[in-house]
C-alpha positions in Angstrom: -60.2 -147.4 3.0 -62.7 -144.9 1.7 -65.5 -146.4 0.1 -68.4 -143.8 0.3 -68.4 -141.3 -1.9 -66.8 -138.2 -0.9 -64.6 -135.4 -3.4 -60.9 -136.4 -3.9 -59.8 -133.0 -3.9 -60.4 -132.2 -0.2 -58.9 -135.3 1.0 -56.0 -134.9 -1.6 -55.5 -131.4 -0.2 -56.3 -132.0 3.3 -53.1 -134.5 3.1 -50.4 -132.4 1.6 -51.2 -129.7 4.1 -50.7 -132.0 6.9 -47.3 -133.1 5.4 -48.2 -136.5 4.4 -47.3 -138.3 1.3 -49.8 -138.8 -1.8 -49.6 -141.1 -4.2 -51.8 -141.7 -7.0 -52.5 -145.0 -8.6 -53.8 -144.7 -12.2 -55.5 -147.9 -13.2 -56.9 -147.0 -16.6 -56.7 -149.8 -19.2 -55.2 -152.4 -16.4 -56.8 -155.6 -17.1 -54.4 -158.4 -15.6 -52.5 -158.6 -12.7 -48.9 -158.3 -14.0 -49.9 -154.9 -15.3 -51.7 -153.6 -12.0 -48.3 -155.0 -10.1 -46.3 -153.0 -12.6 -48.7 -150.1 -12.2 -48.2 -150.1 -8.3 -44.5 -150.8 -8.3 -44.2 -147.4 -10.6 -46.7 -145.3 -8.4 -45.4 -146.4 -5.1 -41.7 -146.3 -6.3 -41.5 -150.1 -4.6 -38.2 -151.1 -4.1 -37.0 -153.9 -6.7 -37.4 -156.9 -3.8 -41.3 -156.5 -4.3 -41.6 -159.1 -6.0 -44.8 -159.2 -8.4 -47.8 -161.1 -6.2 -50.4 -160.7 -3.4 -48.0 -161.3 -1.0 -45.0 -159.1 -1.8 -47.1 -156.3 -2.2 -49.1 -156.8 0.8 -45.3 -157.5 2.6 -44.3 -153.7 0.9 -47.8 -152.0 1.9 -47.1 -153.1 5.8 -42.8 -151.6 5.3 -43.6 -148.2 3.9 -40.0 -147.4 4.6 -38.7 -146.7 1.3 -41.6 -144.1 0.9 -41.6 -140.4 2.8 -44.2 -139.7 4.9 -44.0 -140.3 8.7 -47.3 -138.8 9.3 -48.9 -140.5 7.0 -49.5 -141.7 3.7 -52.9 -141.5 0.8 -53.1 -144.0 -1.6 -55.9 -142.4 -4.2 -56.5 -144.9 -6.4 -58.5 -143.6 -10.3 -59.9 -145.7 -13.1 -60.4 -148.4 -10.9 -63.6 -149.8 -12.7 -62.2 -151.3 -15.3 -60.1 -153.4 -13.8 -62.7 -154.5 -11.1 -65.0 -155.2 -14.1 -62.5 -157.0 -16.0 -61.0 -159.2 -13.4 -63.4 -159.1 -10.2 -61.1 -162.1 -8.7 -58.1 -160.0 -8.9 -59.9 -156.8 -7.7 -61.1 -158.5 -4.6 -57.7 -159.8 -3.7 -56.4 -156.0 -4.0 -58.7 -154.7 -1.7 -58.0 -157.2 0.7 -54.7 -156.5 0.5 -55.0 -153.3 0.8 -57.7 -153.1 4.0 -55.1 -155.7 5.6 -52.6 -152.6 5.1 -54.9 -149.8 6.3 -55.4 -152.1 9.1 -52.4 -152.9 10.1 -51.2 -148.7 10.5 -54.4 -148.0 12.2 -53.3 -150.6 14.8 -49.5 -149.8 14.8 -48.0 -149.0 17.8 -47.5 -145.2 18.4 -44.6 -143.6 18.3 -42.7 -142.5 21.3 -43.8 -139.3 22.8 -47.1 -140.1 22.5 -47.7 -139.8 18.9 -49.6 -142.3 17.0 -48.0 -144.2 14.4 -48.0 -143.0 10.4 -51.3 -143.7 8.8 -52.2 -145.2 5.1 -55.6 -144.0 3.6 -56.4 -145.6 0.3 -59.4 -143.5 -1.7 -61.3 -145.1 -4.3 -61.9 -142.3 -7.3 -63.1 -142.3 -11.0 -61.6 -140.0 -13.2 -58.9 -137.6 -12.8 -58.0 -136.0 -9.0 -60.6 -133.3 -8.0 -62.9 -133.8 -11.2 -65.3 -136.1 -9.7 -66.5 -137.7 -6.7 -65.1 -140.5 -4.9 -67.0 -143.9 -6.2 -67.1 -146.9 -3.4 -67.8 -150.4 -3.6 -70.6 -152.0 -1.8 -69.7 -153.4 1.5 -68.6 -157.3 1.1 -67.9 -160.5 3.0 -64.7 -161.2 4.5 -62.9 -163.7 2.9 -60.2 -166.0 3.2 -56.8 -164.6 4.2 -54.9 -167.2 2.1 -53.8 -165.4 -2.1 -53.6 -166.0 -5.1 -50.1 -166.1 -6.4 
């Protein structure tokens, strides 16, 4: 995950041109869960067995099958605030579940021929893609790798 600033744009562009899939993630005026799960099943285009918790959507982010992109996939993620402001419990447990995602493409096994494997890249932004910078969160401290429904 990207959580030092940085302009959307570039990385947005920088993506299509190298064939991968973007997705943007809208969160503006989320502020509960069963509304950022509805939010991500719509972006993502999740197929109907995600079910809406942690754990479904952490089980979807690892599949990636049902969504194009075999080299690789950017999750840009705007109007995040709000939500992180409203519910910082919830927020935390998103970003968990999504580093545990990143993680687990960075350290997928490559693909024969000496390729590595597809990549996710999630992108913390404010605003609108390519109006503003890319806002981060301060570093934090691990936490337990047991959800919240």
């Amino acid at each position: 995950m990207s959580l030092d600033p940085q302009p959307l744009a570039p990385a947005l562009e920088a993506a299509e041109a190298a064939g991968w899939t973007t997705v943007r993630l809208d969160l503006s005026g989320v502020r509960g869960r069963a509304e950022l799960m509805r939010r991500c099943g719509d972006a993502l285009r999740l197929p109907e067995w995600v079910g809406g918790n942690w754990d479904a959507l952490a089980d979807a982010l690892r599949d990636l099958s049902w969504l194009p992109g075999a080299g690789g996939r950017l999750l840009a993620i705007s109007s995040w605030r709000g939500y992180a402001g409203a519910r910082p419990g919830e927020w935390e447990t998103l970003v968990e579940v999504l580093e545990e995602a990143v993680d687990f493409w960075r350290e997928s096994e490559p693909e024969p021929g000496g390729g590595g494997g597809p990549e996710l890249v999630v992108v913390l932004a404010e605003g609108e893609a390519g109006s503003g910078p890319v806002a981060g969160a301060p570093p934090r401290t691990p936490r337990l790798k047991r959800r919240r429904g």
